[in-house]
Residue, then its C-alpha position, 0 to 999 in steps of 0.5 A: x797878177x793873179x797868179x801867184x810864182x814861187x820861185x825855188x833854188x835851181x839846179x842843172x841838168x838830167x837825162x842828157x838833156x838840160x832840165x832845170x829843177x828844183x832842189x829840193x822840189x826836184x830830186x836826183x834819181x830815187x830808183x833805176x826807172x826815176x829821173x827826178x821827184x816832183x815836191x808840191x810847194x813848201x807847206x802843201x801837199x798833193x790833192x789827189x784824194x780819191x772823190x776829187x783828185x787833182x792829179x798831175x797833167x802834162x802840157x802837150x810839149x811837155x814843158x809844165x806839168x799842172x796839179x792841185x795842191x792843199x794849203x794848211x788853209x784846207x784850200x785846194x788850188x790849181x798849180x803850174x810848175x815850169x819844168x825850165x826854170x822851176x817856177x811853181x804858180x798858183x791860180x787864186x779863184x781855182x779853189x777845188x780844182x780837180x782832174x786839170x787837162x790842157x788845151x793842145x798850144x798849153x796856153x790853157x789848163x781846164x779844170x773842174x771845180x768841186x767847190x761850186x760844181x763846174x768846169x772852168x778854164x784858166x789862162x797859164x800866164x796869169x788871169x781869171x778863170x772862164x766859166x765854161x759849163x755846169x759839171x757837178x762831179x767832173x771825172x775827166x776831160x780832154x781839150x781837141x782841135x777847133x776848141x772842142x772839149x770832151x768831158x765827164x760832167x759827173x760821176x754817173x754820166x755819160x760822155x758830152x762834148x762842149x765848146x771851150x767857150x761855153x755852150x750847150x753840151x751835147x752827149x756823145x755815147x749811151x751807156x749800157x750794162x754793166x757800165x755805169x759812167x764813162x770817164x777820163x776822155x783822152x783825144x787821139x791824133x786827128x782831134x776825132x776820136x778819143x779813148x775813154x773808160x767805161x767803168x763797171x760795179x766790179x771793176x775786172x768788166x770795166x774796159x776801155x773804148x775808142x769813141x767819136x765825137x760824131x757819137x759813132x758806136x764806140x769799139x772796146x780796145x782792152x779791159x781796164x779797170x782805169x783810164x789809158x792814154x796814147x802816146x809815142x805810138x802807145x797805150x799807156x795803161x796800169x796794171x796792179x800799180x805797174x804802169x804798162x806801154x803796148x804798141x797801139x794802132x789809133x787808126x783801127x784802134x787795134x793794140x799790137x806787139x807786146x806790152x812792157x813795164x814803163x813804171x812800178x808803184x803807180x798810184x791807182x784810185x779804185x774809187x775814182x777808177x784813175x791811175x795817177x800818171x800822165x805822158x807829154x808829146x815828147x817822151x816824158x812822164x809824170x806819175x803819183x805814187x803812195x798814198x793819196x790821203x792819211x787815214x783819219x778818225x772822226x772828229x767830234x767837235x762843240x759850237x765854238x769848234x773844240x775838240x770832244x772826242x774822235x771816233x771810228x779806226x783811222x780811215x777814209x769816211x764821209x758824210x757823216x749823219x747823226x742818228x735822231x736820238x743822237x747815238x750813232x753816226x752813219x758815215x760812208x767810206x772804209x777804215x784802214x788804209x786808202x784803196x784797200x776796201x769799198x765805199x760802204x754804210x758804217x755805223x759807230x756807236x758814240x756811246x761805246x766807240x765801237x763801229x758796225x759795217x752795215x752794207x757789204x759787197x762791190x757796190x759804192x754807197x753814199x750819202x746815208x740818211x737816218x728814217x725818222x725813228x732811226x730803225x733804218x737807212x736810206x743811202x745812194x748805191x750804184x749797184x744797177x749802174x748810177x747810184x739808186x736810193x736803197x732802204x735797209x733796215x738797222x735790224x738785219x732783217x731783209x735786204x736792202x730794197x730799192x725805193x727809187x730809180x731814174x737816169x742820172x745820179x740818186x741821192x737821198x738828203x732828208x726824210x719827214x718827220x712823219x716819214x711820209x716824203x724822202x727828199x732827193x737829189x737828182x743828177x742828171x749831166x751836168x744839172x741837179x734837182x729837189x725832188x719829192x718822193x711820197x713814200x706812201x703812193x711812189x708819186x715824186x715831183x721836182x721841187x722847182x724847174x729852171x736853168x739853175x742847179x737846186x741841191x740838198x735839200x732839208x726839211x724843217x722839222x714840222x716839214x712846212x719849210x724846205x731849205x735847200x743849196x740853189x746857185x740861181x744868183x750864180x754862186x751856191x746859196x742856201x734858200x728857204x720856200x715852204x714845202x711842198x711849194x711853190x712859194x717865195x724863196x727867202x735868202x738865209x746865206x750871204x756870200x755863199x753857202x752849202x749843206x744847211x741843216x736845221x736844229x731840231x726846234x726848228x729855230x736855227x739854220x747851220x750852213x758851211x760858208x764857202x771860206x769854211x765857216x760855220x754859220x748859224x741863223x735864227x729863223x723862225x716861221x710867222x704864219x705863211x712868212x719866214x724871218x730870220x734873225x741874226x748870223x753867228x759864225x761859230x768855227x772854221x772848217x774846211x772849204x766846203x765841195x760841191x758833192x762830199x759833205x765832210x760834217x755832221x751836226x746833232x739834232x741839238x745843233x750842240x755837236x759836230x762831226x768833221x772828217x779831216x781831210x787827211x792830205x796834208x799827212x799823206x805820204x806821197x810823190x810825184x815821179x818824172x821820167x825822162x824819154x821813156x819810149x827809150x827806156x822800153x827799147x833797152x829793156 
């Protein structure tokens, strides 16, 4: 089968009712309002990671709970556990897995992959999973009756609706100010209508709504800085880490009475605007609590994978760009402890260690890349709603400006060596382009068109060559055509590949295979055609993701910086209550 059961020891029942857990995979009650903790499998750890959690999902009749775990591979898989007999299976081709939601009968889990940027669903009794649509940076969804799935194909989008078969996505709410995504969709009795939370850059204006799939107006229910969901005549919701229950009218989607503590210490992502729980049908409740990853520094790495060095305060970082002289390293993210500060620009200096913060405010900032004379940064920042592309410069001088701005996710990903083009990526639902921005005139043009998703692009260094992530042939593959094009595309990876970079020479392509190898190829340029030459595989990192790129390489190609995930140290559980709508009522 693929599926892959683990089988752990059983033991008897909590709660009045026969539940068979696992010991020690399910332990006795840890305070007055636990039944029982729910441990990942024997050598992973919860993936709950805040650009891409996987977090616990409850079956409809509340008999599986599905979550995404890491190995000590560095794979993140999707997992089932049956609460009757404790058995815990694994689905091998789900690595990635993210924000996992079930079909209404639980024979299905959907899942968003961040691996290969798509929402796929797999059958729970064991089989392949279904290719449903493109989704480059799933942030929630939720099955319906007549098999109709309503989703988050991206962390900039709007909310669509799409068959569980597949098919064309049709989008079903607009955003407007000061909201700059909408996410975690929960359908409501009937199949119509759902919740479903639209997230604002100052997270005290984020706020839930009541939404349609006929795209009717939505009607705001309550602020919330994260999702809600309805269950036992409820809305479920977190406040400061407290998981609160209010009685709640689906029909005028009117909350009513009062609301009453169900949970304390509930995982809350900020990041993700998520709070880390989940509620059955029939009264139980699943929630995370602790940290969703360790804090890491910075690894400094040589060809062969050795270790130099580590930089930077323990944190939460990604992205990392070496400046061009090879000095500094500008990386996104935030030192100390995960959920205590915003996805900022830092730079660390290689030399002395130290590191400066260079963007401050309540804006996410992604994606930095280094202007060719290293004086200034451009980086992705959703400070008027979807991440735009900023300028700032490295002096202190003036404040960041924004060079461009269009629906959809922005990201920049290279500039020319003559700082006259800025390549982009541009999301727009549940598809990217290449795009051109000639800095000179403001002109940008898309690089191809067509039904595939194009994807981080880099210069070479004399910038006739663009190479680039296209999944054309139905996987992620690196490519290089010149630039500015149209021209022939000549394949550099095999069997998969993301985020290629070029050696300053210009003779020399590294890319991350999809099994974590670090693959690098000699190429070099013959007048209009391209060669390439052999493959090395230098060391093995961490399966690479669709949208988080976790390394760095030097313009010598001689030094590599990885950020370590950080999940498998986490201090983190997964809590079970048992009939909480009861333990309301008694309080």
């Amino acid at each position: 089968p693929l599926a892959r059961a683990l089988p752990w020891t059983l033991v008897a029942g909590l709660g009045g009712a026969l539940l068979v857990v696992l010991l020690p995979a399910l332990r006795t009650p840890v305070s007055a309002t636990v039944t029982a903790e729910i441990r990942p499998p024997p050598g992973a750890a919860f993936d709950i990671r805040t650009r891409g959690p996987g977090p616990a999902a409850f079956a409809p009749d509340g008999s599986r709970v599905a979550f995404a775990a890491q190995g000590r591979d560095g794979a993140t898989l999707l997992h089932v556990r049956a609460l009757a007999d404790g058995r815990v299976t694994a689905f091998p081709g789900t690595e990635g897995a993210q924000f996992p939601f079930w079909s209404p009968d639980g024979r299905w889990v959907a899942f968003f992959s961040r691996v290969d940027g798509t929402l796929k669903r797999v059958p729970v009794e064991g089989g392949a999973p279904l290719h449903i649509c493109r989704a480059a940076n799933g942030k929630g969804g939720s099955w319906g009756r007549d098999d109709m799935l309503v989703i988050a194909p991206s962390s900039g989008s709007v909310l669509y609706r799409v068959p569980a078969a597949g098919g064309e996505l049709v989008p079903i709410t607009r955003l407007a100010a000061p909201f700059n995504s909408h996410r975690h969709p929960r359908f409501l009795p009937g199949g119509r209508r759902f919740l479903f939370l639209a997230r604002a850059v100052r997270s005290t204006e984020s706020a839930v709504f009541v939404g349609s799939l006929d795209g009717g107006e939505p009607r705001q229910v309550t602020r919330s800085a994260a999702q809600a969901e309805f269950a036992a005549g409820h809305l479920l919701f977190a406040r400061e880490s407290v998981l609160m229950a209010q009685p709640f009218d689906p029909a005028s989607a009117t909350l009513t009475g009062e609301a009453r503590r169900v949970a304390e210490d509930v995982l809350e992502l900020s990041g993700a605007a998520f709070s880390a729980f989940s509620a059955s049908a029939n009264g139980r409740l699943a929630f995370h609590t602790g940290a969703p990853q360790a804090p890491v520094r910075i690894e400094i790495r040589d060809r062969q994978g050795g270790a130099l060095d580590a930089v930077g305060q323990p944190g939460t970082y990604r992205a990392p760009a070496f400046s061009p002289d090879g000095y500094w390293l500008a990386v996104t993210g935030f030192p100390g402890a995960t959920g205590t500060d915003n996805h900022d620009v830092w730079l660390i200096d290689l030399r002395g260690k130290g590191a400066l913060r260079f963007t401050v405010g309540p804006e996410e900032e992604i994606d930095a890349t280094w202007a060719p004379d290293g004086r200034s940064l451009f980086y992705g920042s959703n400070v008027e709603g979807p991440h735009d592309v900023l300028r700032k410069s490295l002096d202190g001088a003036g404040a960041a400006e924004i060079v461009y701005e269009a629906p959809g996710l922005q990201t920049p990903t290279d500039v020319s060596r003559d700082g006259r083009f800025l390549l982009l990526e541009s999301g727009k639902g549940e598809q990217s382009r290449v795009e051109a921005l000639d800095l000179a005139n403001g002109e940008v043009w898309k690089l191809r068109e067509g039904p595939f998703d194009d994807s981080r692009g880099r210069l070479s260094p004399d910038g006739r060559w663009l190479t680039f992530v296209s999944d054309e042939s139905g996987r992620p593959e690196v490519y290089v055509t010149p630039f500015p094009g149209p021209g022939r595309l000549w394949p550099v990876s095999t069997g998969g590949g993301r985020f290629p970079a070029w050696r300053e020479d210009g003779r020399e392509i590294v890319y991350a295979a999809l099994d974590g190898r670090f693959v690098a190829v000699a190429v070099a340029a013959e007048g209009e055609s391209f060669r390439l030459g052999a493959a090395t595989d230098l060391f093995r990192g961490a399966p690479p993701t669709r949208d988080y790129q976790d390394w760095g390489m030097s313009p010598d190609a001689q030094r590599f910086a990885i950020v370590p995930s950080g999940v498998l140290d986490a201090h983190n559980e997964l809590r079970l209550i048992l009939d909480w709508p009861a333990r309301i009522a008694d309080r």
